[in-house]
C-alpha positions in Angstrom: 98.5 87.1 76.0 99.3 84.0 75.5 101.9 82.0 73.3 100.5 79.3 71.0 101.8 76.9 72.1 100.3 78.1 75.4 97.2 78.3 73.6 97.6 75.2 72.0 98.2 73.1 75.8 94.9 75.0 77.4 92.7 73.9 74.3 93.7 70.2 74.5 92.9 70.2 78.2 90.0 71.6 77.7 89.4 68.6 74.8 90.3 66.0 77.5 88.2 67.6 79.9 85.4 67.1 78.0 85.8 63.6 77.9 87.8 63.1 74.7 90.4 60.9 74.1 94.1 62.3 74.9 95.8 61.0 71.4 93.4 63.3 69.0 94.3 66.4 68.1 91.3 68.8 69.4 92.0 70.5 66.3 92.4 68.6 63.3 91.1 65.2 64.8 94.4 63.7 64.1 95.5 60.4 65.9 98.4 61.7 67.4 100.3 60.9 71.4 100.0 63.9 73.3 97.0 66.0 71.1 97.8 69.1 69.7 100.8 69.8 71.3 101.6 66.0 69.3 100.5 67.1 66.5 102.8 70.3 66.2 105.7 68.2 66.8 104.9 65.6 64.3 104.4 69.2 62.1 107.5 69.7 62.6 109.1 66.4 62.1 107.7 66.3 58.9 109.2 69.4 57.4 113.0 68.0 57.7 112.3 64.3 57.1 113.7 62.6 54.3 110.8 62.6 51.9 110.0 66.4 52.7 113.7 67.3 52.0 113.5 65.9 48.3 110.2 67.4 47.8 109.7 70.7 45.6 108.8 73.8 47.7 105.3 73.4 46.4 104.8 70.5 49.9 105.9 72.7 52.4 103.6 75.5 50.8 100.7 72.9 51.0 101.9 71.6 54.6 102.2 75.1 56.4 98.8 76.6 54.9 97.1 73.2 55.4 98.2 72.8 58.9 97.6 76.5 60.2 93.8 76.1 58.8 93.3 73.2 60.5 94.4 75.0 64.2 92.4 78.2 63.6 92.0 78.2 67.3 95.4 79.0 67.6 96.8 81.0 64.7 94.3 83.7 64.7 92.1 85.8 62.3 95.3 87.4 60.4 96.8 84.2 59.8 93.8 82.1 59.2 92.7 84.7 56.7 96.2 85.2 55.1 96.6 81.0 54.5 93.1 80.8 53.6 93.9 83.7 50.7 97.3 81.9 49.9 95.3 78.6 49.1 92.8 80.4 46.9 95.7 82.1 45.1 97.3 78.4 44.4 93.7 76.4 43.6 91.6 78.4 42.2 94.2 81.3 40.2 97.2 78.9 39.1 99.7 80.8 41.5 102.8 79.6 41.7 103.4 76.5 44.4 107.1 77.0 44.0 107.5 80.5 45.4 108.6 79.7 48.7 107.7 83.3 50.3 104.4 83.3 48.8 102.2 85.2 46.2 104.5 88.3 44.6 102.1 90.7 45.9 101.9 89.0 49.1 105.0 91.7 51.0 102.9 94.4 49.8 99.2 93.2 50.3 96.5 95.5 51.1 95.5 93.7 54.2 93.3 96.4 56.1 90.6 95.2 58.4 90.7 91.3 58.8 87.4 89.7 58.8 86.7 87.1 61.3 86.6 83.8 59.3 84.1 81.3 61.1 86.2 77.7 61.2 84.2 74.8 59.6 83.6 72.0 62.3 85.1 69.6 59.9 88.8 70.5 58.4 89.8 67.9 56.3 89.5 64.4 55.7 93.4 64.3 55.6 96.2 65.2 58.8 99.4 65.7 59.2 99.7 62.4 60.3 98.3 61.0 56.9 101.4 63.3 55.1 104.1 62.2 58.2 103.0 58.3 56.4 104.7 59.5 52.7 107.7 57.2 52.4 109.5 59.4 48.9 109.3 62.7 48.2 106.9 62.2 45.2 104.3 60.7 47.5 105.1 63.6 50.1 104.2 66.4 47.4 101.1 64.1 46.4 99.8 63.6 50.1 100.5 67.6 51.2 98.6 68.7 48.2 96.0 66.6 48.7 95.8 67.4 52.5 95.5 71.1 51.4 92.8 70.2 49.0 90.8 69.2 51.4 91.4 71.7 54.3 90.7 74.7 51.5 87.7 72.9 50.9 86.3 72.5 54.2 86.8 76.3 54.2 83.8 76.8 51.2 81.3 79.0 53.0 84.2 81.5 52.8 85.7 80.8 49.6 83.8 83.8 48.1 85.8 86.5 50.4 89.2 84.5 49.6 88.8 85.4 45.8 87.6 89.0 46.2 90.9 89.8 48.8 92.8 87.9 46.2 91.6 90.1 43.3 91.9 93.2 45.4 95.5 92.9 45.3 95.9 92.6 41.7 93.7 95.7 41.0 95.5 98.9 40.7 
């Protein structure tokens, strides 16, 4: 099997192969030097730059579920399903953005059989590379939540399951 970033290094071949450009992420479409392996790194450089570090825990929530929905390819099912859950807990039933480790029940979930999630073609209007831009950490908490706005969004067609898995695991 391989790694992700493994993964992540065949698929942006594959993108260039095509005939796309080599600076766009064949995942998110952001602008990036080197594609997708890029745009990890600039992931990662985010999380421990200055406006990140004075940010609330609520950005890093919105940054690492934003991100992993916009690389599907990579993450797979379990993951995509679990960040897709995670944002529908936040947005649409007021969970709490500043519990680092996620919903309470999320430890003990009832995860069972993981349905395959389709990806949407389009992921987001905003990147990474749109958050890496935030110059205080004010503007870094607006742009990550904004940038997971619109990555849970371009998840709709499966919105639906995301509130039934969510209300599963408040049921007794």
């Amino acid at each position: 099997m391989k790694t992700t970033y493994e993964q992540a290094i065949a698929l942006q071949a594959a993108w260039v192969s095509a005939g796309h450009a080599p600076d766009i992420c064949c995942c998110c479409g952001a602008r990036v030097p080197d594609g997708v392996q890029g745009c990890y790194k600039l992931f990662s450089e985010v999380a421990v730059a200055g406006p990140a570090l004075g940010a609330p825990p609520a950005a890093g929530i919105y940054r690492l579920n934003a991100h992993t929905l916009q690389h599907p390819e990579i993450h797979g099912k379990t993951n995509n399903a679990a960040h897709l859950v995670w944002l529908c807990w936040v947005f649409e039933f007021g969970g709490d953005t500043n519990a680092p480790s996620g919903p309470p029940w999320w430890r003990r979930a009832r995860r069972g059989e993981v349905v395959e999630l389709a990806a949407p073609t389009a992921r987001g209007a905003l990147t990474v590379a749109d958050v890496a831009r935030a110059t205080d950490p004010a503007e870094y908490l607006a742009l990550t939540e904004a940038w997971a706005r619109t990555v849970y969004a371009a998840w709709h067609a499966h919105h639906g399951w995301a509130k039934r898995a969510v209300e599963r695991q408040w049921s007794p």
